[in-house]
C-alpha positions as CSV (number, residue, x, y, z in Angstrom):
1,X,87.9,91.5,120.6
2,X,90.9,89.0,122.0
3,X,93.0,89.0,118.7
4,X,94.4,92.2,116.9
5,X,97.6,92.9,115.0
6,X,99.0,95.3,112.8
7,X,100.7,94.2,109.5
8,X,102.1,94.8,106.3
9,X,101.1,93.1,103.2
10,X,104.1,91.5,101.7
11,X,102.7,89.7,98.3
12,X,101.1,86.4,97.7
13,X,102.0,83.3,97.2
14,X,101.0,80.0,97.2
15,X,101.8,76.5,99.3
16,X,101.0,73.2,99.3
17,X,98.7,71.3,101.4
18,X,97.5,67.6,101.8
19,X,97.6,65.8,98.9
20,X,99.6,68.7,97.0
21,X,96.4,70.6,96.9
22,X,97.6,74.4,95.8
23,X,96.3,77.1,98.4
24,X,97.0,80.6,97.3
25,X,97.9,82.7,100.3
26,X,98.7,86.3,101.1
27,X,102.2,86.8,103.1
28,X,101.5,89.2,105.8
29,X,104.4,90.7,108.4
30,X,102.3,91.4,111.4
31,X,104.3,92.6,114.4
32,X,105.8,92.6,116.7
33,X,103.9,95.4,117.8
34,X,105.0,97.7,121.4
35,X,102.3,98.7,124.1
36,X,103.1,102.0,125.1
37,X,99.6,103.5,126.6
38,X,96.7,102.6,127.7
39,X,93.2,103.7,128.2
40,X,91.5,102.9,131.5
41,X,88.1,103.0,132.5
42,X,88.5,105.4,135.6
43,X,90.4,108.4,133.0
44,X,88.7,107.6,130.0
45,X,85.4,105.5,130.2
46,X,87.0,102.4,128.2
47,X,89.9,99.6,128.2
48,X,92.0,100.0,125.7
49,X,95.8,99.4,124.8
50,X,97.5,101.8,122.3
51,X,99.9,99.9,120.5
52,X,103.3,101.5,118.2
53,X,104.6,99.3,115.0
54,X,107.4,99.5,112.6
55,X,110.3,101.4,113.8
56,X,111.9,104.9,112.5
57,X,114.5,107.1,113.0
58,X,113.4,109.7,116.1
59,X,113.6,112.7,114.0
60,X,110.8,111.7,111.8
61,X,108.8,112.5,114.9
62,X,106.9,115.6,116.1
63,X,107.0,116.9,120.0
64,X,104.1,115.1,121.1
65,X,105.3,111.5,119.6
66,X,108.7,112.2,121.4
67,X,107.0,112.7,124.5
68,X,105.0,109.6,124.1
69,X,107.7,107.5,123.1
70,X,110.3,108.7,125.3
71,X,107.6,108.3,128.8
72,X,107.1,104.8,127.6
73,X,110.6,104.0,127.1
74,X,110.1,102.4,123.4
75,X,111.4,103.4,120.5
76,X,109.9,105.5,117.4
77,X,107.4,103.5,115.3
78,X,105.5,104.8,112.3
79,X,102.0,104.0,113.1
80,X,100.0,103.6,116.4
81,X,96.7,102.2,116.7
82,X,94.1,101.4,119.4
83,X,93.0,98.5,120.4
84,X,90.1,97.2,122.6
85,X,91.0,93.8,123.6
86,X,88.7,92.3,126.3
87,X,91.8,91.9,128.3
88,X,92.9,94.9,128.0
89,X,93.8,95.5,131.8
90,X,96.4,92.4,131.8
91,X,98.8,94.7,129.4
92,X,101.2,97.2,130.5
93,X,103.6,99.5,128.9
94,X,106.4,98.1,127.2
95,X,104.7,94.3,126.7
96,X,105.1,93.0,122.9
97,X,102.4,92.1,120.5
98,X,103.3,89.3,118.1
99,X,101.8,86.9,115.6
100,X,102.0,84.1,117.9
101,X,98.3,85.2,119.3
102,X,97.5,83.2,116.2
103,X,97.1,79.6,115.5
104,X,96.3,77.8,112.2
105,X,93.2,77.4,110.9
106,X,92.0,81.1,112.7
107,X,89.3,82.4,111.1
108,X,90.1,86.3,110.6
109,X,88.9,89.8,108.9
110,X,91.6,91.7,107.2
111,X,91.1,95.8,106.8
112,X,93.2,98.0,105.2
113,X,92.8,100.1,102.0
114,X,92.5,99.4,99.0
115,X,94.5,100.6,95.8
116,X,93.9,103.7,94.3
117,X,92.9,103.9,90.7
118,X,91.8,107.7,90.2
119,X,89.4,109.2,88.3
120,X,88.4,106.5,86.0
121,X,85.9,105.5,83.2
122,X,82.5,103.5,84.4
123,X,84.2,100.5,82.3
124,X,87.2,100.1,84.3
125,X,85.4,101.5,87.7
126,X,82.0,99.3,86.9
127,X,83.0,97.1,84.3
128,X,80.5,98.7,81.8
129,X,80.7,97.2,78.2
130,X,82.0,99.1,75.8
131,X,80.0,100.2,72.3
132,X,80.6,99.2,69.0
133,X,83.8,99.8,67.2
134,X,82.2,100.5,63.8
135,X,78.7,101.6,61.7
136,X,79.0,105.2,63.0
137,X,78.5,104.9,66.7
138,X,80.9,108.0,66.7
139,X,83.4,108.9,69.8
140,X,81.3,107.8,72.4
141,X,82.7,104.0,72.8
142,X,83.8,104.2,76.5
143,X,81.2,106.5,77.1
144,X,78.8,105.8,80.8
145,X,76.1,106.1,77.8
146,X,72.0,107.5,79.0
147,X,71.7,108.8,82.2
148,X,68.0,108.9,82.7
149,X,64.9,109.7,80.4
150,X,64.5,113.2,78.8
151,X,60.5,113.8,80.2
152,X,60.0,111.6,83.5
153,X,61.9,111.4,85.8
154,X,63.6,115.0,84.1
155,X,67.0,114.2,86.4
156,X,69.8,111.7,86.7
157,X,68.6,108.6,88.8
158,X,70.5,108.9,92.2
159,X,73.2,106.4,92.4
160,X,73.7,105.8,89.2
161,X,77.2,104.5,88.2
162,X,79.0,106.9,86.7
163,X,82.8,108.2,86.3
164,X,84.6,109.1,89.3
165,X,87.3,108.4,92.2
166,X,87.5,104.4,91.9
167,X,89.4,102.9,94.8
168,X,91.8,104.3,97.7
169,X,89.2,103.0,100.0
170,X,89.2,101.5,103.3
171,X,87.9,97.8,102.9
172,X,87.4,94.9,105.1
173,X,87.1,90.9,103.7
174,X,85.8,88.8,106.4
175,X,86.6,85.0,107.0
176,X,90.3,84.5,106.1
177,X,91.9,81.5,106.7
178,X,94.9,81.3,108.6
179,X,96.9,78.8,106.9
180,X,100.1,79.2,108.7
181,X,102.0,81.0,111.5
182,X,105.4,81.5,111.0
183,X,107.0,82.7,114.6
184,X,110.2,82.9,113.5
185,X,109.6,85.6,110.9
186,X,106.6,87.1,112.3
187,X,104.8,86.0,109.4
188,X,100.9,85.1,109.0
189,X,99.9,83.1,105.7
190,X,96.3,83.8,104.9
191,X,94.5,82.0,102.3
192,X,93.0,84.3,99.3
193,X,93.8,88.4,98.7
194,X,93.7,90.9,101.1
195,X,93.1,94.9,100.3
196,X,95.8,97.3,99.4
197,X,99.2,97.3,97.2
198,X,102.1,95.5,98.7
199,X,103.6,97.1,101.3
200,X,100.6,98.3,102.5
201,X,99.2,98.4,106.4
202,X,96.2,95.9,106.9
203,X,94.7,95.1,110.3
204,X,94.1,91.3,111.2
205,X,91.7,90.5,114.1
206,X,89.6,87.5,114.8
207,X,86.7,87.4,112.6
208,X,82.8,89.0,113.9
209,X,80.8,86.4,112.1
């Protein structure tokens, strides 16, 4: 992996390309993001870089993140997150991470999770029809209806789709578009949704396929 950067998801939008062709994109703030450790091959078996983002106030942090912090000399961040870049050994503590490692036109996956829904119904979580409204079906119209047959196979089918936790999920869509890099506000435009509510942390690295 050469590309990786944390980022928040902002919203979506949409711009206009050649010809005024209308491209839906997602606005995502990735970076900048600080180095501040790193895994080596002699002391742990792997390259690595661990990597801080989005700043907080220092007493939002426990001993041990103090101690990591203050030895690398950068200050507080939220979330930290390893990263095996292939060229991993040409960081050191302290460097910055920013969107510029991407160009337009990239090809990228986006991870993060996705939004939570709850317990719900197998219509909402499986888009199930619903039964009819009248001629006595009875209280059952947003029921998951049969579950299996009474004398063979005498048990619920595993995997059926059924009510449950819907959502809250960690999720990956492959083959993004980058669409635009904007330096100046550490901004990546990527054609099309990616998981999670706004505000959300997503992950953006070159795509696998």
């Amino acid at each position: 992996m050469n590309k990786a950067i944390l980022g928040k998801k902002i919203g979506m939008t949409r711009i206009f390309g050649e010809n005024d062709i209308s491209i839906p994109v997602t606005v995502v703030a990735c970076g900048p993001m600080t180095v501040v450790d790193k895994r080596t091959v002699d002391r742990n078996g792997y390259s690595a870089v661990v990597c801080a983002f989005e700043e907080i106030p220092e007493r939002k942090l426990n001993k041990p993140e103090k101690g990591l912090f203050g030895k690398a000399k950068v200050k507080p961040c939220r979330y930290l997150r390893e990263f095996r870049y292939e060229n991993a050994d040409s960081y050191d503590v302290g460097n910055i991470i920013d969107c510029t490692m991407f160009a337009d036109g990239d090809m990228v996956d986006v991870s993060g999770v996705s939004k939570g829904h709850g317990f719900s119904g197998v219509i909402k979580r499986w888009n199930h029809h619903r039964l009819k409204m009248t001629h006595g079906t009875g209280p059952v119209h947003r029921s998951v209806g049969s579950t299996g047959a009474n004398s063979n196979p005498s048990r619920r089918i595993k995997n059926l789709k059924m009510p449950g936790q819907y959502g809250h999920e960690n999720v990956t869509i492959q083959n993004l578009k980058v669409v635009k890099v904007d330096k100046e506000r550490n901004v990546l435009l990527i054609r099309g949704a990616v998981p999670g509510p706004k505000g959300g942390l997503v992950t953006v690295k070159e795509t696998v396929k």
